[in-house]
C-alpha positions, 0 to 999 in steps of 0.5 A: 811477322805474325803466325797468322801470315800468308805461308807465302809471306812466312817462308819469303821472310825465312828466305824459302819458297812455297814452290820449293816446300810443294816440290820436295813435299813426300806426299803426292800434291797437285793442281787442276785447273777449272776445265779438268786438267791437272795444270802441275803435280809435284814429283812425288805425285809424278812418281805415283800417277806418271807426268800427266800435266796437261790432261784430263784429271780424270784419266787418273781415275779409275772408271768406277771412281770417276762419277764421285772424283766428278762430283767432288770436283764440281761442287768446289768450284761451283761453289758448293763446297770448299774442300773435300775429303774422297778416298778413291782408286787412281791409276798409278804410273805403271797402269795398277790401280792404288787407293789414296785419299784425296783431300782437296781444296777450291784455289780462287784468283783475285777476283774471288772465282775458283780458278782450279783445285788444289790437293794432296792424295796419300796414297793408303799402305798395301797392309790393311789398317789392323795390321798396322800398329796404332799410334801410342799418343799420350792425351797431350799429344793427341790434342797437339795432333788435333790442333795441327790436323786444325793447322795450328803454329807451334806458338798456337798450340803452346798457347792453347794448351797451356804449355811452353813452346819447347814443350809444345815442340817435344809432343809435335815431334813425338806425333810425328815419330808415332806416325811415321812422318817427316813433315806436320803436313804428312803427320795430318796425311797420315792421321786422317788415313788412319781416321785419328782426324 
């Protein structure tokens, strides 16, 4: 199986579940469907919003973000964008108010209409990002963040880099330990909040 298949088709090979990778994801995920409501949330976002399946996505919003949180809504499903990136105020499950940034993207069905969003919100740190040390990326390893943040396979960036696979394997995993991440996914979560992305 090529590195270009469907993740759903990778996984099934491996004998995993994309269900299973969503679910024990660290960074808060969810789906909305085309009428507003979020239809699931993984259980980080549970523990960041509350278990709100089932209502208005907009009652996670604080009111002074929900006019943006909208907009960016709208024009993915009609059609006028197909991701967007939003940095926001959700209400957390204790009633506070957290900034996350939103990255989201339109989910069609099989007759090609948008049939809900997808997407995945880091929540930003309570330090402001100066007081966080900056990442010590070698030139190499910063364009291995670049072509992950592209969602590149380590064979993929092996190749376009020029390097062997092992290779391509240390500067990911060294990415990673730079950024405090566990996951490829939560390493581009991480870079685009600090604005390495």
């Amino acid at each position: 199986m090529t590195a270009k298949a469907p993740p759903t088709r990778q996984l099934a090979a491996l004998g995993g579940s994309l269900d299973d990778v969503l679910e024990r994801l660290r960074v808060p995920a969810y789906l909305i469907g085309v009428d507003g409501r979020i239809r699931w949330l993984n259980g980080a976002a549970q523990r960041l919003v509350g278990d709100e399946a089932g209502r208005p996505f907009l009652d996670v919003v604080v009111p002074q973000d929900r006019a943006r949180a909208t907009a960016a809504f709208n024009d993915k499903i009609l059609g006028a964008a197909d991701a967007t990136e939003l940095r926001l105020e959700a209400r957390t499950a204790r009633g506070r108010p957290r900034t996350v940034e939103i990255s989201s993207i339109v989910v069609h069905g099989s007759d090609h209409r948008p049939v809900g969003v997808f997407g995945l919100a880091a929540p930003r740190r309570a330090q402001p990002p100066s007081a966080r040390r900056a990442p010590h990326l070698t030139p190499r390893q910063r364009e291995t963040l670049m072509l992950l943040g592209e969602g590149a396979s380590t064979e993929m960036i092996a190749e376009r880099l020029g390097i062997a696979r092992e290779t391509a394997r240390n500067h990911i995993r060294a990415v990673l330990r730079e950024l405090g991440a566990r996951t490829r996914l939560e390493a581009v979560v991480e870079a685009h909040a600090r604005g390495l992305l």
